[in-house]
C-alpha positions as CSV (number, residue, x, y, z in Angstrom):
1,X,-23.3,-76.5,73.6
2,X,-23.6,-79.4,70.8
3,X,-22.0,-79.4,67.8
4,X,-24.8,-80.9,65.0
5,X,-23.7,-83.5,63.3
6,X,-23.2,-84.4,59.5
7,X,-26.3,-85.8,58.1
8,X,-26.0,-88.8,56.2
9,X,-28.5,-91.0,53.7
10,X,-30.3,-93.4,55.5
11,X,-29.7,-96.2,54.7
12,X,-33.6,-97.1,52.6
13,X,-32.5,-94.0,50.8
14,X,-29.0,-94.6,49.8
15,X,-30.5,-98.6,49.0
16,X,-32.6,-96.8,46.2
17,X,-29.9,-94.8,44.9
18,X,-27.7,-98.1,44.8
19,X,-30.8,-99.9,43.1
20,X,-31.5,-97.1,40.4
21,X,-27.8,-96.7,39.2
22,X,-28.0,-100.6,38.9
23,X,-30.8,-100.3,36.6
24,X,-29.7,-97.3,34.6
25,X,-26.4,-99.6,34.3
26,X,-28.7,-102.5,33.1
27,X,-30.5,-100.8,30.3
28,X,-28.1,-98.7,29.2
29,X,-25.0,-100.3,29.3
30,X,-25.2,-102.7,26.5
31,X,-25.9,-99.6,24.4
32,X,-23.3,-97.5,25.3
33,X,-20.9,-100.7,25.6
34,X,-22.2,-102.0,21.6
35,X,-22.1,-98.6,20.2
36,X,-18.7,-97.5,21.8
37,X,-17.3,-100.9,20.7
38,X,-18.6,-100.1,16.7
39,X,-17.2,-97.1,16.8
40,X,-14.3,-97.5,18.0
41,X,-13.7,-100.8,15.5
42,X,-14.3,-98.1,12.7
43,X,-12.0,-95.2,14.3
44,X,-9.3,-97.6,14.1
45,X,-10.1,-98.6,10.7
46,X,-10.4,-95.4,9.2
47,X,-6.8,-94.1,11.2
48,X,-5.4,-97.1,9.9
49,X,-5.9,-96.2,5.9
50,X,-5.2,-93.0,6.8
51,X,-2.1,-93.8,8.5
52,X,-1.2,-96.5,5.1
53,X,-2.2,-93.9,2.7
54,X,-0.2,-91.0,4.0
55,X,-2.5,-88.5,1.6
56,X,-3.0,-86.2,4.5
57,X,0.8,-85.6,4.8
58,X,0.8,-83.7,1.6
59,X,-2.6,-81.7,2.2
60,X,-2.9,-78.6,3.7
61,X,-3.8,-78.7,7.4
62,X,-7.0,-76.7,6.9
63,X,-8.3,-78.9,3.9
64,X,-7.5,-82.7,5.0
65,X,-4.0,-82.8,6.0
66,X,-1.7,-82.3,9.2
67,X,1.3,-83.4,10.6
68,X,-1.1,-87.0,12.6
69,X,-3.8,-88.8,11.0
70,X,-6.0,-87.6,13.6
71,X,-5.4,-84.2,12.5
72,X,-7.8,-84.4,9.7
73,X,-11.0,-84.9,11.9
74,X,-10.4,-81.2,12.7
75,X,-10.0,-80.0,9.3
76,X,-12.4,-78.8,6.7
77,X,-15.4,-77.9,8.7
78,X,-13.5,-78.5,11.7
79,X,-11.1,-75.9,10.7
80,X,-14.0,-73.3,11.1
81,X,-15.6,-74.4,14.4
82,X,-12.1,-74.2,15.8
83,X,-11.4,-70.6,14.8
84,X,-14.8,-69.3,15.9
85,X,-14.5,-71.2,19.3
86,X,-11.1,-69.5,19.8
87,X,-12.4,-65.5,18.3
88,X,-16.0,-65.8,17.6
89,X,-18.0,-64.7,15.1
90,X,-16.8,-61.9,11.9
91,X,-20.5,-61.8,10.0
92,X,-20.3,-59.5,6.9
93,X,-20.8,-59.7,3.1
94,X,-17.6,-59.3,1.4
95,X,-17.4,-59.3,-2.8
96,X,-14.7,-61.0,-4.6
97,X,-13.1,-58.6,-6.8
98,X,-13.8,-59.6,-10.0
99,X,-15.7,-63.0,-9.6
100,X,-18.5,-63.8,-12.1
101,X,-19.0,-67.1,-11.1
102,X,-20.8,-69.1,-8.5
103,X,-18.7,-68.0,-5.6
104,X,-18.8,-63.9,-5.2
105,X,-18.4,-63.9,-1.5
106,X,-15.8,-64.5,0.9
107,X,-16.5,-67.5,3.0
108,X,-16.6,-66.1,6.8
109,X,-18.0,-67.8,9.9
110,X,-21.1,-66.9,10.2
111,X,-22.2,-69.7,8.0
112,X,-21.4,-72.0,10.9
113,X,-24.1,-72.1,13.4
114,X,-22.8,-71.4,17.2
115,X,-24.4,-73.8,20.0
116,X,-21.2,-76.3,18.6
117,X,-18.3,-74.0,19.2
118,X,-20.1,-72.3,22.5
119,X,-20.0,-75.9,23.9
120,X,-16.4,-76.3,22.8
121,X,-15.5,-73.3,24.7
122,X,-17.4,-74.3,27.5
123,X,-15.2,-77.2,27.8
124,X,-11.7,-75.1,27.3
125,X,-12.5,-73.5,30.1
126,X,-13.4,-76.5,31.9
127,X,-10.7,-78.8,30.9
128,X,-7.7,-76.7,29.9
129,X,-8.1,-78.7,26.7
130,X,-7.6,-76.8,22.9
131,X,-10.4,-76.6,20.5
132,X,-9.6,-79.7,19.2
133,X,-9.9,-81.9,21.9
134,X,-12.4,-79.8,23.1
135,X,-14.4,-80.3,19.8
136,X,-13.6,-83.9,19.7
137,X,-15.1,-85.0,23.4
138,X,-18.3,-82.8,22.6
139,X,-18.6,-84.7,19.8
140,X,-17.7,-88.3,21.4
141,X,-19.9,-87.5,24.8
142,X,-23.1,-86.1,22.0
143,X,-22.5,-89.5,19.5
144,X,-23.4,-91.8,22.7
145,X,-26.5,-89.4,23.7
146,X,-27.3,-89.6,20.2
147,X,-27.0,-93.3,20.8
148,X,-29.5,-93.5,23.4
149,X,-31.9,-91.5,22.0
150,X,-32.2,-93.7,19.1
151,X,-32.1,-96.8,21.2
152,X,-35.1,-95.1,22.8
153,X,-37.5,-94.1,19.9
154,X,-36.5,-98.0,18.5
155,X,-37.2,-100.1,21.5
156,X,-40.9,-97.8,21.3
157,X,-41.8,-100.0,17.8
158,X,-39.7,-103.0,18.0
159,X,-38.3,-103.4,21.5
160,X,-34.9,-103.9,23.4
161,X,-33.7,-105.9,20.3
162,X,-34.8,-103.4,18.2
163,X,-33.1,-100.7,20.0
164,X,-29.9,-102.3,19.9
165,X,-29.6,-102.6,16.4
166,X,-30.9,-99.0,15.9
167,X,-28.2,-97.5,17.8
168,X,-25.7,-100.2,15.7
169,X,-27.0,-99.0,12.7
170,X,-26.2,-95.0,13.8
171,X,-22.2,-96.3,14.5
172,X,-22.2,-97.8,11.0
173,X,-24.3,-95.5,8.9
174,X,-22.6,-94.2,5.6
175,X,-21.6,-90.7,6.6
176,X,-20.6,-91.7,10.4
177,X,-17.4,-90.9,10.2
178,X,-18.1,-87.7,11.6
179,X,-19.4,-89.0,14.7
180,X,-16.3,-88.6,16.0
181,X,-14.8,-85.7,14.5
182,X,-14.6,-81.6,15.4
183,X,-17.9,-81.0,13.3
184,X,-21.7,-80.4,14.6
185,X,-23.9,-83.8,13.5
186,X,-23.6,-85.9,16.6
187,X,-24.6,-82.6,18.8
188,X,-27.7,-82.2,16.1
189,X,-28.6,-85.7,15.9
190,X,-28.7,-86.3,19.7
191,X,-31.0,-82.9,20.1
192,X,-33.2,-84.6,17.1
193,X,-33.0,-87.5,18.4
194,X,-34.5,-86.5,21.9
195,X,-36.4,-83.8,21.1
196,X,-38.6,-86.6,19.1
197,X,-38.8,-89.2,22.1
198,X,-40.1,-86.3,24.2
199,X,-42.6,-85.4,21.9
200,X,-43.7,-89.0,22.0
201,X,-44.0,-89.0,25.4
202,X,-45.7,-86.1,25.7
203,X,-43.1,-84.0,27.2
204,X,-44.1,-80.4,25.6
205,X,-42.0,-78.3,27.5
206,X,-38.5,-80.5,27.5
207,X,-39.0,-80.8,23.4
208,X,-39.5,-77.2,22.9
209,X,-36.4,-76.3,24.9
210,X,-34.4,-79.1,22.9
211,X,-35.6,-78.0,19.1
212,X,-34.7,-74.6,20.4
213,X,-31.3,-76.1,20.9
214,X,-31.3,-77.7,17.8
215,X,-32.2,-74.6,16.0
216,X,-28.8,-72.8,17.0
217,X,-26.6,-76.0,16.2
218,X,-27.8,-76.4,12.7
219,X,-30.3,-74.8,9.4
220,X,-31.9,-78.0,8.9
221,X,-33.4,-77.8,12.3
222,X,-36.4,-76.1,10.6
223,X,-37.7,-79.3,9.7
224,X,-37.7,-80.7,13.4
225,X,-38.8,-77.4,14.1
226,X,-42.0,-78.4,12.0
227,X,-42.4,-81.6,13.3
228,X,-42.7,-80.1,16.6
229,X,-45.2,-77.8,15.8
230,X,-47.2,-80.1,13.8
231,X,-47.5,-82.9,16.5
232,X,-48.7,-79.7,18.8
233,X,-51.2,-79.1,16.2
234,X,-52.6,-82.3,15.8
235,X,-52.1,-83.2,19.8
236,X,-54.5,-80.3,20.6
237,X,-57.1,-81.4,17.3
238,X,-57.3,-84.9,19.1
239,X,-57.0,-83.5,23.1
240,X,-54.3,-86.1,24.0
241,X,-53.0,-83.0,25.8
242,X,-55.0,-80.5,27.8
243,X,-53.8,-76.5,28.7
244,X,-50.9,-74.6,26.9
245,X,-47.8,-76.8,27.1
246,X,-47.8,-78.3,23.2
247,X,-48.7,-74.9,21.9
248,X,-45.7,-73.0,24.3
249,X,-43.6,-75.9,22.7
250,X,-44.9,-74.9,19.2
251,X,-43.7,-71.2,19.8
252,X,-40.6,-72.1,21.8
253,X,-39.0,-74.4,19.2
254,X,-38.2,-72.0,16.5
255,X,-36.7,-69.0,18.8
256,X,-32.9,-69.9,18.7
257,X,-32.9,-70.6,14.8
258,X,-34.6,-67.4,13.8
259,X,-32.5,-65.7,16.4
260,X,-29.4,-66.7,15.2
261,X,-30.5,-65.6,11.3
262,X,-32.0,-62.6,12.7
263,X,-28.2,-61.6,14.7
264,X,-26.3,-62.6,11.1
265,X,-28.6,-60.1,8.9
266,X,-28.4,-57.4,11.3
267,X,-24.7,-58.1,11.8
268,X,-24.4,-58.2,7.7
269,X,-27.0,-55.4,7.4
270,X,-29.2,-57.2,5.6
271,X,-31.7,-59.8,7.0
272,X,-31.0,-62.3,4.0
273,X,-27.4,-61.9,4.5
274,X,-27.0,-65.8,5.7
275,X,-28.7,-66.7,2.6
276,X,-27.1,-64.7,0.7
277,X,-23.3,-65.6,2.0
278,X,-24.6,-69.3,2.0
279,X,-25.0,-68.7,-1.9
280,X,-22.3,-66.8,-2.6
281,X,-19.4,-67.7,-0.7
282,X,-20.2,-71.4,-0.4
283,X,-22.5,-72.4,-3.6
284,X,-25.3,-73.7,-1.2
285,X,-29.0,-73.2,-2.1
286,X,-32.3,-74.6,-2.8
287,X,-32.5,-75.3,-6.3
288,X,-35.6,-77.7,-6.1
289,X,-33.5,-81.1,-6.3
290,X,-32.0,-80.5,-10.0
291,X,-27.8,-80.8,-9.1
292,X,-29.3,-84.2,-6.8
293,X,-31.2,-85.1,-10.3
294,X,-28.0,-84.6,-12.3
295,X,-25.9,-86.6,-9.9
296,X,-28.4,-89.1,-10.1
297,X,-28.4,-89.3,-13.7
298,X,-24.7,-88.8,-14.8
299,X,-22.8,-91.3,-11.5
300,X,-24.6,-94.6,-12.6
301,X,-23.4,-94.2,-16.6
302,X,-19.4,-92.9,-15.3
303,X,-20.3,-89.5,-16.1
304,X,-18.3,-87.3,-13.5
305,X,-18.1,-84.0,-15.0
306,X,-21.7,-83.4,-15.8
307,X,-22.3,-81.9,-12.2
308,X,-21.0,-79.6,-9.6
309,X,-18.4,-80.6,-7.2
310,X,-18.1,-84.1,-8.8
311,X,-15.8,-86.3,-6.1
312,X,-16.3,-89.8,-7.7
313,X,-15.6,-92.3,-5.5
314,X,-17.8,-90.2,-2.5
315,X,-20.3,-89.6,-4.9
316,X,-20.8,-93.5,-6.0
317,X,-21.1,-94.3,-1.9
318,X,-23.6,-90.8,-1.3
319,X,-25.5,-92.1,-4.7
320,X,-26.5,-95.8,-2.8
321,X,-27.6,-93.8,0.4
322,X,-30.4,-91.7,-1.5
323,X,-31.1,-94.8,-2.8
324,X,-31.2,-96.6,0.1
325,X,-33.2,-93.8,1.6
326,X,-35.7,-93.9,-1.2
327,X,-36.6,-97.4,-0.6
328,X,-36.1,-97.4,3.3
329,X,-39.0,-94.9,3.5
330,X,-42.1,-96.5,2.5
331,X,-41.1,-99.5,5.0
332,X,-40.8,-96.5,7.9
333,X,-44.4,-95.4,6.8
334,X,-45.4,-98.9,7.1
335,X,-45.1,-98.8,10.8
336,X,-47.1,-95.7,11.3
337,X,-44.7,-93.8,13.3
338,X,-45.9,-91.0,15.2
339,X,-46.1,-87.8,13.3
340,X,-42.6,-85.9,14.9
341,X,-41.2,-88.7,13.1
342,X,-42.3,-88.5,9.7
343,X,-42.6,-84.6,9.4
344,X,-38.8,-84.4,10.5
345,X,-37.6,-87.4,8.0
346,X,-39.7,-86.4,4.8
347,X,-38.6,-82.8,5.6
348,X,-34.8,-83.1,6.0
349,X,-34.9,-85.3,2.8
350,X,-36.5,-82.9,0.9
351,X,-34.4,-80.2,2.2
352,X,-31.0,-82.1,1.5
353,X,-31.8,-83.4,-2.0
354,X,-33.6,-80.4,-3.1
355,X,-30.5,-78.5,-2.8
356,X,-27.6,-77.2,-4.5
357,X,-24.2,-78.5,-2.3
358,X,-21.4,-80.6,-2.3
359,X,-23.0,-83.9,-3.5
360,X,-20.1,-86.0,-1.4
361,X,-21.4,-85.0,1.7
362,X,-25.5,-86.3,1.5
363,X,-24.3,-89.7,3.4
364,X,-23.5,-87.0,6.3
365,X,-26.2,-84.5,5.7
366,X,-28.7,-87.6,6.0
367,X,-27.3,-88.5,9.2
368,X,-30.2,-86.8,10.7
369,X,-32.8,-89.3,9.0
370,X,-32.4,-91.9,11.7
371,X,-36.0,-92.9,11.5
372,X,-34.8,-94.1,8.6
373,X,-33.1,-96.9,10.8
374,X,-36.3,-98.5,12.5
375,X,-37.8,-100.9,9.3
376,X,-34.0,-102.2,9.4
377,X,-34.1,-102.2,13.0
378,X,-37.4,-103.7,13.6
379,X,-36.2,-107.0,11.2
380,X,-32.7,-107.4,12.9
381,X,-34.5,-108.1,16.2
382,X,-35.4,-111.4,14.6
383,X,-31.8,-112.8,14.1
384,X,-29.5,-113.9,17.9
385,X,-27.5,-111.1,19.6
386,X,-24.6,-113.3,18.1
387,X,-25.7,-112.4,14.9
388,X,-26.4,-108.7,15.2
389,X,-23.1,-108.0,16.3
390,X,-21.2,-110.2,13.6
391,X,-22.7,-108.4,11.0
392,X,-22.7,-104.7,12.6
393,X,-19.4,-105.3,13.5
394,X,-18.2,-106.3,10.2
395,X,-20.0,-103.1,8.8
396,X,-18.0,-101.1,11.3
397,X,-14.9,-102.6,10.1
398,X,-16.2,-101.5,7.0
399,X,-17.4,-98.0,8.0
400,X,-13.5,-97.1,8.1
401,X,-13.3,-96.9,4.4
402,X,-17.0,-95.4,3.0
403,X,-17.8,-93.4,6.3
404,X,-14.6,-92.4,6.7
405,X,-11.9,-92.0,4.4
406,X,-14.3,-91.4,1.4
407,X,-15.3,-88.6,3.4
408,X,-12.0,-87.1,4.6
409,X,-9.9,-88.0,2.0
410,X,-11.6,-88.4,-0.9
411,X,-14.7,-86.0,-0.9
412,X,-15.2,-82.7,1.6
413,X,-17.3,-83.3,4.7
């Protein structure tokens, strides 16, 4: 009788392993390693005025305070996505007794979208950890996918360079400070983020499974839901794809978003009832751009009490980002992106500024514009690696204070 051995790689086969994992290390290790390294400049930044402040020692835990610094990058939204990852989901419409203003409704957690907090209790029960730390490596492990993606749709219009300083620019962005924090934007922007560079590349299927994604982890996903469907459209007008595949994308993409509003209204009893408890227990609507219109009119004169939810030195900072945004998005339209791109940008814009919210938080709730970053991009290719990271690196030094302590401690993310 013989005993059959064990198997192992030959050894052409276990040469080509060796020879891809040296390439995947080769292209996207300087990523990882210059976006880690910016991050990680303004974690320490932001901890460190936290920790010289002290403000969060007097807050409660829930709204910006705790007993460490680190405690406040799992407060305020955090707060929520750690209670539903620990007991799930409560959806109803309950009236304030009394209330005649704009908040009638109890706040509850159905306003919080659920692919986040499923994750975090995926890696509970993987890693023992609490919802915190649970919350805080989904959102570390999503930043750096987030990272590559934009890397990838970058190096498309300006190359390696321009990739580089894409993913720099994601570290650094106002509003980043949430990167690394127990909230939702890296998961979104890295589903975004890919689901884009997969419709580029013409990879139906894989982008109708990741805007499905998307469209459980946040409501703004309708506008890269639209981009999907509209580079389906206009794939098919032109044939650069043959057979069902865009179209199957088209349908897919939508699915989990109206699925999850679909589960809160019959939950609530009413099919508006996200809408609704958006409005009433949290002031957020579409009012067609008028509260961003009277922010932009009464923060350049000093005039913080002629808007809702007026947080001064947060507002000033989100104030220069619509700004910013304003004049970054001709130069984007200058490089004729594809159309995935501009549907999702123009879209998300007009969805974030053409509502009624916390003004503080636009530098976050832009976060998602990252095609915003290419025109920057595509001209910091020009200057020496040297260079690049001097000045990203100061910005991330920087980032400590407007993406990260304006937003914690000074304004509600």
């Amino acid at each position: 009788m013989t005993v059959a051995l064990p198997r192992t790689p030959a050894p052409a086969a276990q040469a080509a392993s060796g020879a891809r994992l040296r390439a995947a290390a080769r292209r996207h290790g300087p990523v990882l390693a210059l976006f880690g390294a910016l991050k990680l400049t303004g974690f320490l930044s932001f901890m460190y005025l936290l920790s010289s402040a002290g403000d969060y020692r007097t807050k409660d835990p829930r709204f910006g305070g705790g007993a460490h610094a680190w405690d406040v990058l799992g407060t305020w939204d955090g707060w929520w996505y750690q209670q539903i990852a620990l007991h799930g989901y409560d959806p109803r419409l309950v009236h304030v007794p009394g209330a005649t203003g704009l908040i009638t409704l109890e706040g509850n957690s159905a306003a919080f979208f659920p692919l986040y907090p499923a994750l975090m209790r995926m890696v509970t029960a993987v890693t023992g950890l609490g919802p915190y730390g649970a919350g805080l490596l989904v959102s570390v492990l999503a930043s750096f996918a987030a990272a590559l993606g934009v890397h990838a749709i970058a190096e498309r219009f300006g190359g390696r360079r321009a990739g580089l300083a894409a993913a720099g620019l994601w570290a650094v962005w106002p509003g980043s400070g949430v990167e690394w924090a127990v909230y939702s934007d890296s998961l979104y922007v890295a589903l975004a983020a890919w689901t884009c560079h997969t419709v580029i590349t013409r990879r139906w299927l894989t982008a109708g499974v990741l805007a499905f994604a998307a469209g459980l982890n946040r409501p703004t996903a309708v506008a890269l839901i639209a981009g999907v469907g509209i580079a389906a459209l206009l794939s098919l007008r032109r044939r650069e794809d043959d057979g069902p595949r865009p179209l199957c994308a088209a349908a897919l993409a939508p699915l989990g978003l109206i699925g999850y509003l679909l589960w809160v209204g019959d939950r609530m009893g009413d099919l508006s009832g996200y809408f609704r408890l958006q409005s009433g227990a949290w002031a957020h609507e579409f009012d067609y751009g008028r509260q961003t219109l009277d922010v932009l009119t009464s923060v350049p004169v000093g005039n913080f009490g002629g808007y809702l939810f007026a947080y001064p030195f947060a507002d000033v900072i989100g104030v220069g980002v619509v700004l910013l945004a304003f004049a970054l998005l001709p130069l984007l339209l200058r490089l004729r992106p594809p159309a995935v791109l501009v549907v999702h940008t123009v879209l998300t814009l007009a969805l974030v500024l053409g509502s009624q919210q916390i003004f503080a938080n636009v530098s976050r709730y832009l976060l998602p514009c990252f095609p915003l970053f290419l025109p920057l991009a595509v001209a910091m290719r020009r200057l020496s690696l040297p260079v690049q990271c001097t000045l990203l690196g100061i910005a991330a030094l920087a980032s400590g204070s407007y993406a990260g302590y304006a937003l914690f401690e000074l304004g509600v993310p």
